[in-house]
Kinemage of the C-alpha trace (Angstrom):
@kinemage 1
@onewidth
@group {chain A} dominant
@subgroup {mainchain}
@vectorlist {calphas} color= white
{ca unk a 1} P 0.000 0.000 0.000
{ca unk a 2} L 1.519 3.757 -0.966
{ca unk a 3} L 1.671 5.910 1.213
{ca unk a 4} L 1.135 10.076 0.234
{ca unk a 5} L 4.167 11.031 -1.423
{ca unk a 6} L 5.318 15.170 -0.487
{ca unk a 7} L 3.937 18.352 0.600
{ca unk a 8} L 2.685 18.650 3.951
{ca unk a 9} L -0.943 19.856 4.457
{ca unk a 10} L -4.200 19.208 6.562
{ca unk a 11} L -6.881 16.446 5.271
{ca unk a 12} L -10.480 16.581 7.307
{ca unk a 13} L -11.661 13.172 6.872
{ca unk a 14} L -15.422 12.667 8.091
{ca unk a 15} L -16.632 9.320 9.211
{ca unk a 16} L -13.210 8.964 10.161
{ca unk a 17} L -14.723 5.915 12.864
{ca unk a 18} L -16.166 3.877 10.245
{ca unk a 19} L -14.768 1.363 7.839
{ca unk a 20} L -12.980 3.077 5.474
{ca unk a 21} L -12.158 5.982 7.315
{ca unk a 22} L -10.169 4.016 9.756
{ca unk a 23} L -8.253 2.232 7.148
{ca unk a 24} L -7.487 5.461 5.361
{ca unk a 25} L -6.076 7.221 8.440
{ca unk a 26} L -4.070 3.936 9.090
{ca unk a 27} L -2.459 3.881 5.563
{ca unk a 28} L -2.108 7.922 4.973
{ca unk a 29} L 1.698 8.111 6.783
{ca unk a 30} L 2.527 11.261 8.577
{ca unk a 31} L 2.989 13.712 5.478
{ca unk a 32} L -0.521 14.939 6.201
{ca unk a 33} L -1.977 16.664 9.383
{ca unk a 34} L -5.829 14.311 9.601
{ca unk a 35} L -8.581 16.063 11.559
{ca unk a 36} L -11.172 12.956 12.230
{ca unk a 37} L -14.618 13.987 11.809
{ca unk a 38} L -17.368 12.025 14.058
{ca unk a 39} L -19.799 11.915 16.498
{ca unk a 40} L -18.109 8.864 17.883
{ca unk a 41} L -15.007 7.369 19.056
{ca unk a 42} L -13.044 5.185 17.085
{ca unk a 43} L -13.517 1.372 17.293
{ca unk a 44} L -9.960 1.401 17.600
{ca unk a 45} L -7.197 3.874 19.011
{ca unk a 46} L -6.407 6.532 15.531
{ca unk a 47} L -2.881 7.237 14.519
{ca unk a 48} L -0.762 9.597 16.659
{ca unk a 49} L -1.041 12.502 14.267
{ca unk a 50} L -4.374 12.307 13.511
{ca unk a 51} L -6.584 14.935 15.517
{ca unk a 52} L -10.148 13.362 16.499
{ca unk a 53} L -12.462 15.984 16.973
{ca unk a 54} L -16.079 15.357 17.926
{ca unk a 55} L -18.729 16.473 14.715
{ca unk a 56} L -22.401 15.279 14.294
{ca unk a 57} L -23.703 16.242 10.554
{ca unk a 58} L -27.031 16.747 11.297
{ca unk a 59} L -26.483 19.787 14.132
{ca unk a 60} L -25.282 23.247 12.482
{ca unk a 61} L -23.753 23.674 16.086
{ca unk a 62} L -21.524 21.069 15.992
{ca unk a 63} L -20.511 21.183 12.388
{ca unk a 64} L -19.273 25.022 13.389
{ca unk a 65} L -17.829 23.561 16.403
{ca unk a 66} L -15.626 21.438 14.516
{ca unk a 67} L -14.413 23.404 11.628
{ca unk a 68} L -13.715 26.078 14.363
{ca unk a 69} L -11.455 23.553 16.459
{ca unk a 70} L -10.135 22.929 12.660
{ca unk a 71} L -9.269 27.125 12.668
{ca unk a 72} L -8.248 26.784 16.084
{ca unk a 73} L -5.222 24.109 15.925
{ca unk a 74} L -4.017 26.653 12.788
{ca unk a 75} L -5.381 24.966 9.795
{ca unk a 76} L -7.002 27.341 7.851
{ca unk a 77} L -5.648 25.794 4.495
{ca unk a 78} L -7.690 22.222 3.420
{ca unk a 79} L -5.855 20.430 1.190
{ca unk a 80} L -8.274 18.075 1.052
{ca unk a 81} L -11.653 17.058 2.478
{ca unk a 82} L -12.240 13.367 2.422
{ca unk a 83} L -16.193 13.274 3.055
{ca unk a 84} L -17.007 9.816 4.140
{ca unk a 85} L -19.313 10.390 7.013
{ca unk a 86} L -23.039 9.411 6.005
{ca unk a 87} L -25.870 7.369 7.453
{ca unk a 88} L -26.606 3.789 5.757
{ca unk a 89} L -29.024 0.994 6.864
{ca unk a 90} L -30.748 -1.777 5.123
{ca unk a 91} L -33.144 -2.141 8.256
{ca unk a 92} L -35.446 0.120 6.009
{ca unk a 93} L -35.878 1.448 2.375
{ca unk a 94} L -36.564 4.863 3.829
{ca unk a 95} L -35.377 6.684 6.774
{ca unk a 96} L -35.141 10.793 7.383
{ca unk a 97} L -31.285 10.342 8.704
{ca unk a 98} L -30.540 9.997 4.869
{ca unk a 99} L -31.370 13.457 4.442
{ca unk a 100} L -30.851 14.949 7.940
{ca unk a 101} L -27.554 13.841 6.967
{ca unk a 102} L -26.223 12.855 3.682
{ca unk a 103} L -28.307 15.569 2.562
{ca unk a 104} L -27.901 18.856 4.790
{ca unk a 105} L -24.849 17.573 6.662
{ca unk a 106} L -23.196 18.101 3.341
{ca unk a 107} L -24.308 21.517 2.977
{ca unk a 108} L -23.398 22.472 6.891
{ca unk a 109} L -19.981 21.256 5.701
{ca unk a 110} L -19.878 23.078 2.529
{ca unk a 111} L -20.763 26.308 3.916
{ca unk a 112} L -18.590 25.975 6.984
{ca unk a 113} L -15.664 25.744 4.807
{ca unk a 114} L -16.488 29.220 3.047
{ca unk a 115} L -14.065 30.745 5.583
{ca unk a 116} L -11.324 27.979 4.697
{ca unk a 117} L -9.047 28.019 1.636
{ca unk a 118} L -9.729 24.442 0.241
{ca unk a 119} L -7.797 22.694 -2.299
{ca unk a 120} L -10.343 19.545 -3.280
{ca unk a 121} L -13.400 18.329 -1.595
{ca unk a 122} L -13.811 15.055 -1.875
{ca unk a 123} L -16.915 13.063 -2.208
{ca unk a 124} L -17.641 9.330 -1.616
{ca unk a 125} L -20.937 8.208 -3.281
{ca unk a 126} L -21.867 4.971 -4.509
{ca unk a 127} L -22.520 3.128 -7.643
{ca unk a 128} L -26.233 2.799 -6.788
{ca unk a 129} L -26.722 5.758 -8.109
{ca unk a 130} L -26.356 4.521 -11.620
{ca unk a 131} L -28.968 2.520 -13.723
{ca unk a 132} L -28.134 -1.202 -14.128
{ca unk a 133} L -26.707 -2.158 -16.714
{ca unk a 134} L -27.330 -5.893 -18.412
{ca unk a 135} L -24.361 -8.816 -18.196
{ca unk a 136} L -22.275 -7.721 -20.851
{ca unk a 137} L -22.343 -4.294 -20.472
{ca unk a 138} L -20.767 -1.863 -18.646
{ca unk a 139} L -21.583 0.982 -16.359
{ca unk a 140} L -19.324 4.299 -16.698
{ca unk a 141} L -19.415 7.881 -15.411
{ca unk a 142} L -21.727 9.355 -17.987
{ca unk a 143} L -24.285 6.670 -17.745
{ca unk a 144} L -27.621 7.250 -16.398
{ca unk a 145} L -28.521 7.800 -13.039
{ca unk a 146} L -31.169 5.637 -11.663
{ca unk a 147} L -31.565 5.752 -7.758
{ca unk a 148} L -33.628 2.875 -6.682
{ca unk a 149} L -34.407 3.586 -2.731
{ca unk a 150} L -33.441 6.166 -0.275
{ca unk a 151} L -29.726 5.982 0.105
{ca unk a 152} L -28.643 6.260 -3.338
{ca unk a 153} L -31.556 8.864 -3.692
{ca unk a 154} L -29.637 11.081 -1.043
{ca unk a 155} L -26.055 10.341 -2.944
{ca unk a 156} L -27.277 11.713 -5.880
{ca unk a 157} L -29.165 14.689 -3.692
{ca unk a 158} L -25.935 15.469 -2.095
{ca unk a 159} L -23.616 15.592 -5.260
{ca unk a 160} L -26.254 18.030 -7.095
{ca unk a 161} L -26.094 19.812 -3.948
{ca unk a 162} L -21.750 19.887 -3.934
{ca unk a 163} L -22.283 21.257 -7.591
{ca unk a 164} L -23.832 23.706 -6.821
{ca unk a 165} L -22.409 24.873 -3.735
{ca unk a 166} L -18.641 24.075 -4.679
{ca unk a 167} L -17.522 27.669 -6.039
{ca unk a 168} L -14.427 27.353 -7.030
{ca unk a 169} L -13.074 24.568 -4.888
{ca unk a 170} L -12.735 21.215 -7.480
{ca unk a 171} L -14.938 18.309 -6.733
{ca unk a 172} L -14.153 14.607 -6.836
{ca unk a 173} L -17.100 12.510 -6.868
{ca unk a 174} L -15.858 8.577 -6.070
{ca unk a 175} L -19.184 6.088 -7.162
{ca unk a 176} L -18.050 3.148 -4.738
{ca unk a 177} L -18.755 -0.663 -5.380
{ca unk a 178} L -19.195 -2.703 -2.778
{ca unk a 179} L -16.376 -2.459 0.128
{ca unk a 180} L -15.165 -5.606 1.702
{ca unk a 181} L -11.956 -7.267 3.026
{ca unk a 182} L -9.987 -10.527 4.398
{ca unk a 183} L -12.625 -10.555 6.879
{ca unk a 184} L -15.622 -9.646 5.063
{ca unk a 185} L -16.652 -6.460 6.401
{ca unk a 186} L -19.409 -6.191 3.653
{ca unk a 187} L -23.088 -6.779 4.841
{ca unk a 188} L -24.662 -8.524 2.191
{ca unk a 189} L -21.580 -10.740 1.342
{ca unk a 190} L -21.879 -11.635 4.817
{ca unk a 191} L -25.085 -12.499 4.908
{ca unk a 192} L -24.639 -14.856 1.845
{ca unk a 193} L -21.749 -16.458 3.433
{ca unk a 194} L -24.070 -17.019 6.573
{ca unk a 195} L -26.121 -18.820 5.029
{ca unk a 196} L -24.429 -21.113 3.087
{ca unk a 197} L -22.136 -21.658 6.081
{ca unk a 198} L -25.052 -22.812 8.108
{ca unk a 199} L -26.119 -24.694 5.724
{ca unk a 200} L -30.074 -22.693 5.643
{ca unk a 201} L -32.362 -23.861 3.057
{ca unk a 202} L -33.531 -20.071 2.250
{ca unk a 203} L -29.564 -19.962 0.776
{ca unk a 204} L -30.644 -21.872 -2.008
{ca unk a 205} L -33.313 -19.608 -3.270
{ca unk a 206} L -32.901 -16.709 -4.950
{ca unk a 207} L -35.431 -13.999 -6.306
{ca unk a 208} L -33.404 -12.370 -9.079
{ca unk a 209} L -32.149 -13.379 -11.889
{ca unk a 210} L -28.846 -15.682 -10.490
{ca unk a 211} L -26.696 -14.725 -13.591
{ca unk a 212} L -26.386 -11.054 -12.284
{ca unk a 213} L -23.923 -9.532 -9.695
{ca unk a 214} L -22.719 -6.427 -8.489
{ca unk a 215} L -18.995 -4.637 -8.387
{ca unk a 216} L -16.843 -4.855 -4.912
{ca unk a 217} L -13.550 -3.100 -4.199
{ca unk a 218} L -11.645 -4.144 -1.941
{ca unk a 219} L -10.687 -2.087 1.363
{ca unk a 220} L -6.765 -1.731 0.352
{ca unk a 221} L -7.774 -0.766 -2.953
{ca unk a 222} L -10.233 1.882 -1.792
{ca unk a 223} L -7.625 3.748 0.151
{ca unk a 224} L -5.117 3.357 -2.455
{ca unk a 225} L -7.683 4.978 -4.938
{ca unk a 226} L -8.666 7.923 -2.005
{ca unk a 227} L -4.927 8.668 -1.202
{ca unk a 228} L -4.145 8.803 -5.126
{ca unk a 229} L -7.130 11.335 -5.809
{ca unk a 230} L -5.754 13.611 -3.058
{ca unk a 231} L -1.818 13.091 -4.814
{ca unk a 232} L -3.348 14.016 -7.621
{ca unk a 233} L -5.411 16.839 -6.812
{ca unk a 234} L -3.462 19.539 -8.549
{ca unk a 235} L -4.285 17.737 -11.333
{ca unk a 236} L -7.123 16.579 -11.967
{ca unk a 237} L -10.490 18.188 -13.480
{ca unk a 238} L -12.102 20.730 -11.290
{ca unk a 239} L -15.487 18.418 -11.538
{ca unk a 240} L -14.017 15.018 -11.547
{ca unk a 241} L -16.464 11.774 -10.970
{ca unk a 242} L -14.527 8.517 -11.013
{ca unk a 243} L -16.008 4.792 -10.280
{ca unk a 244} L -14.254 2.575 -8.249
{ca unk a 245} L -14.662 -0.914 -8.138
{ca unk a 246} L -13.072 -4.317 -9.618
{ca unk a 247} L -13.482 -4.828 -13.544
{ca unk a 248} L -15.199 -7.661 -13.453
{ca unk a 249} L -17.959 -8.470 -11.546
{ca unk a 250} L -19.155 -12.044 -10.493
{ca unk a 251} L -22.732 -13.175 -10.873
{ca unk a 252} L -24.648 -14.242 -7.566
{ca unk a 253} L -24.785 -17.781 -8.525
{ca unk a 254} L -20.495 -17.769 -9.454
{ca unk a 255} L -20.420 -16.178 -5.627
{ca unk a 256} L -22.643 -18.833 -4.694
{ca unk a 257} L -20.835 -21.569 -6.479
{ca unk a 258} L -17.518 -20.285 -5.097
{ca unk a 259} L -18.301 -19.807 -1.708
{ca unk a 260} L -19.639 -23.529 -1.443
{ca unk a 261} L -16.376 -24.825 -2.620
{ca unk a 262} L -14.087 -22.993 0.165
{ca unk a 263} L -16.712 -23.895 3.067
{ca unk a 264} L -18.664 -27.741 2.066
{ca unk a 265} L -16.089 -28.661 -1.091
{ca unk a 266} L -19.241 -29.092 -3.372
{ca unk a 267} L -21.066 -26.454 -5.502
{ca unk a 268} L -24.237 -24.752 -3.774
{ca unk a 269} L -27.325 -25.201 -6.159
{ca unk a 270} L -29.415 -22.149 -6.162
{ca unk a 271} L -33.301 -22.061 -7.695
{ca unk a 272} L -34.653 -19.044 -8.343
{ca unk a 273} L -38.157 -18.179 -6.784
{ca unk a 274} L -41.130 -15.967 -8.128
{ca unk a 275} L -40.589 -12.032 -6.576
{ca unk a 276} L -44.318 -12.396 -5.598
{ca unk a 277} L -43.305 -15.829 -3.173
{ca unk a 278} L -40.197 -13.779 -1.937
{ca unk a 279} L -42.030 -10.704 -0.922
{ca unk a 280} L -44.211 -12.851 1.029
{ca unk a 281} L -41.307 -15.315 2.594
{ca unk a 282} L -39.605 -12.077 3.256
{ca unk a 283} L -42.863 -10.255 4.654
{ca unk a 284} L -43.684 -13.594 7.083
{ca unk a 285} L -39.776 -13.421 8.259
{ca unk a 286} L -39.686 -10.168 9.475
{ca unk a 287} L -43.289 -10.345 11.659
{ca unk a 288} L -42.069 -13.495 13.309
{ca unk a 289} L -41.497 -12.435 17.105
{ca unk a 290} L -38.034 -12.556 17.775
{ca unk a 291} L -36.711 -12.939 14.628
{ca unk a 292} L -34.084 -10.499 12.479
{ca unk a 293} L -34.119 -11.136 9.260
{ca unk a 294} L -31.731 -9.252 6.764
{ca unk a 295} L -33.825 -9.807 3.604
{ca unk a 296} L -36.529 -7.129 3.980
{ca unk a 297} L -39.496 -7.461 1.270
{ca unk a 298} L -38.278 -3.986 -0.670
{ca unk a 299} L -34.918 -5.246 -1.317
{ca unk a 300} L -36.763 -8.447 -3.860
{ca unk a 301} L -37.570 -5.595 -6.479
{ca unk a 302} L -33.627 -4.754 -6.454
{ca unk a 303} L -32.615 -8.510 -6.520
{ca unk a 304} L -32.213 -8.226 -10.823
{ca unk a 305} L -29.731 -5.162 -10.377
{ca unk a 306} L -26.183 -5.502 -12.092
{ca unk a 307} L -23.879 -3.472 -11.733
{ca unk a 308} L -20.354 -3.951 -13.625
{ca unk a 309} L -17.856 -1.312 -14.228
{ca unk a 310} L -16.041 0.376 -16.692
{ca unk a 311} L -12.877 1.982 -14.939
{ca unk a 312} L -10.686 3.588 -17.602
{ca unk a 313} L -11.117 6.754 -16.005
{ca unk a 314} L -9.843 6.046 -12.797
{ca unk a 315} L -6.817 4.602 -14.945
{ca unk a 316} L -6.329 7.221 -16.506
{ca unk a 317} L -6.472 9.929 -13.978
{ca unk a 318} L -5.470 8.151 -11.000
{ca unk a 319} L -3.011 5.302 -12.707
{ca unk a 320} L -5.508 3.147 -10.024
{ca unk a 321} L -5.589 -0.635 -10.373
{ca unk a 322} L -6.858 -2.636 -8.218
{ca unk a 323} L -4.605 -5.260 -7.015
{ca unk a 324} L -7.216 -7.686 -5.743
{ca unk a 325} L -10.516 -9.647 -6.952
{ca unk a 326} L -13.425 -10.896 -4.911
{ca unk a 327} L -12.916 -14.197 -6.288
{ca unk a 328} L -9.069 -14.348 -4.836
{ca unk a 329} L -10.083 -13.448 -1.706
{ca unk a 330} L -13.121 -15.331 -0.670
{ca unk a 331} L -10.629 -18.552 0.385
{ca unk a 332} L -8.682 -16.112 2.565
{ca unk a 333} L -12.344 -15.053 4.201
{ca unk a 334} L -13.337 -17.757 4.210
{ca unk a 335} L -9.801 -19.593 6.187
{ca unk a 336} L -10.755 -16.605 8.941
{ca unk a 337} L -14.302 -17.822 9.509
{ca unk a 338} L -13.395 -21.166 10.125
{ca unk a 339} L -10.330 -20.514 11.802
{ca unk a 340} L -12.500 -17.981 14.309
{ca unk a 341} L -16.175 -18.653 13.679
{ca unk a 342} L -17.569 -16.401 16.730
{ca unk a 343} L -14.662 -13.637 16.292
{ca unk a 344} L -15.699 -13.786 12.357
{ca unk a 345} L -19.868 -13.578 13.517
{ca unk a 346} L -18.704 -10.523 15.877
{ca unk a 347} L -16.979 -8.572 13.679
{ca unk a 348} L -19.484 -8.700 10.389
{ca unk a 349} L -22.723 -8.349 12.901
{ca unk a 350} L -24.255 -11.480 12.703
{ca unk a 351} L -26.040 -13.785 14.937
């Protein structure tokens, strides 16, 4: 993994607790002063030089707050502002935390940093917010946008909203596939591994079609792609959108089929089931007392989605490759769940 290569300067990273905030502010070296944007603490203790300072999006107070502490510790000058902070659930297809704050938390950022000389604000949406595309096509940059439910709804609400609200400060927009690592890390993978694991019958039903997929990245990748947009930030387009994700894309039933091997050493056999039965199975599930089932009855109408990605730009702008492939790492994932089942169960939420 690079590290940033010269020139000192201040990075604000928000949702600097979560996922891939962590792993960036492991991985960034000490060439950069990090502010840590959150309204909690770290699951783990942040590098020495990063500065963890206390922010919750959806309160104009503490937005202030924060970019005042910023002002404060004598960073007026932003070289960049990695925005990774937002709220994301599938316990619903709706919730008003998507706009409290993917929506107006962006905006309370933006115009806090008015005051602030800011070399690159940078975005991290997803590739939800594109339209599917059928296998054997591919998705890129200029495609249509066609978002599906509420989070990728307030994506593409909060990158209008950075548009228009930028002034002069450039804009990189990164449209993120799926985020996982050795471990998982990745809800819905999880979930699918789960359940094959376990051996559940419901694993071998499926209520899309099983020859589509969507685009992952892994976690090393994704910070290699987020430190290389901010190296490159001189450089690059003053509205630059970029998707990041592996270049090919395996179908549910190949994730199926390969996931099987590495746990039971025979292929899974998955049937596909009308959307109608699944809405129902899904509906029944989730009334049961006691019971938590991921699969809620509005995520069967997104079960047919593909998503596969075209990612010459991010070549060509960023010289970004990834350097793994879901398929090459599922054994190692999988080796860590059976080598620590409970530890594995723990640390991807599961029961």
């Amino acid at each position: 993994m690079p590290t940033i290569a010269t020139g000192l300067g201040t990075l604000i990273i928000t949702g600097s607790s979560g996922l891939i905030g962590s792993a960036f502010l492991d991985h960034v070296g000490e060439n950069y002063t990090e502010m840590g944007f959150d309204w909690k603490g770290p699951p783990r203790p942040a590098p020495k030089t990063t500065h963890l300072i206390t922010c919750d999006l959806r309160s104009d107070e503490s937005v202030s707050a924060a970019l005042n502490e910023v002002r404060r510790l004598g960073h007026g000058q932003i070289a960049s502002i990695l925005h990774l902070g937002a709220y994301y659930s599938f316990s619903s297809e709706s919730s008003p935390l998507y706009e409290q704050v993917n929506v107006r938390g962006t905006e309370r950022l933006l115009h806090g940093l008015r005051d602030f000389e800011v070399e690159q604000f940078l975005f991290a949406s997803t590739m939800l917010v594109h339209q599917p595309c059928r296998p054997g096509e591919r998705i890129d940059e200029d495609g249509p946008l066609d978002p599906k439910w509420d989070y990728p709804k307030s994506k593409v609400a909060a990158e209008q909203l950075i548009l228009r609200e930028r002034g002069n400060v450039p804009v990189v927009l990164l449209r993120i596939g799926g985020v996982y690592d050795d471990r998982c890390h990745s809800i819905p993978l999880a979930q699918q591994i789960q359940r094959i694991y376990e051996k559940r019958f419901i694993g071998h039903i499926f209520p899309g079609n099983i020859t589509h997929g969507v685009a992952f990245v892994h976690m090393e990748d994704m910070v290699e792609a987020l430190m290389l947009a901010v190296e490159h930030r001189k450089e690059l387009p003053h509205v630059t959108t970029l998707l990041i994700g592996e270049p090919e894309t395996l179908s549910y039933d190949e994730l199926q089929r390969a996931i099987s091997l590495q746990v039971h050493g025979k292929e899974w056999t998955t049937y596909r089931i009308p959307k109608a039965l699944a809405k129902f199975g899904a509906w029944f599930q989730n009334v049961v007392p006691g019971a938590d089932p991921f699969v809620k009855p509005w995520m069967v109408n997104l079960s047919d989605d593909h998503y596969a990605f075209d990612i010459s730009r991010a070549r060509r702008f960023l010289g970004w490759e990834p350097r793994h492939a879901l398929q090459n790492t599922l054994p190692r994932m999988i080796r860590e769940l059976q080598m620590d089942p409970v530890g594995w169960y723990r640390e991807n939420n599961l029961r």
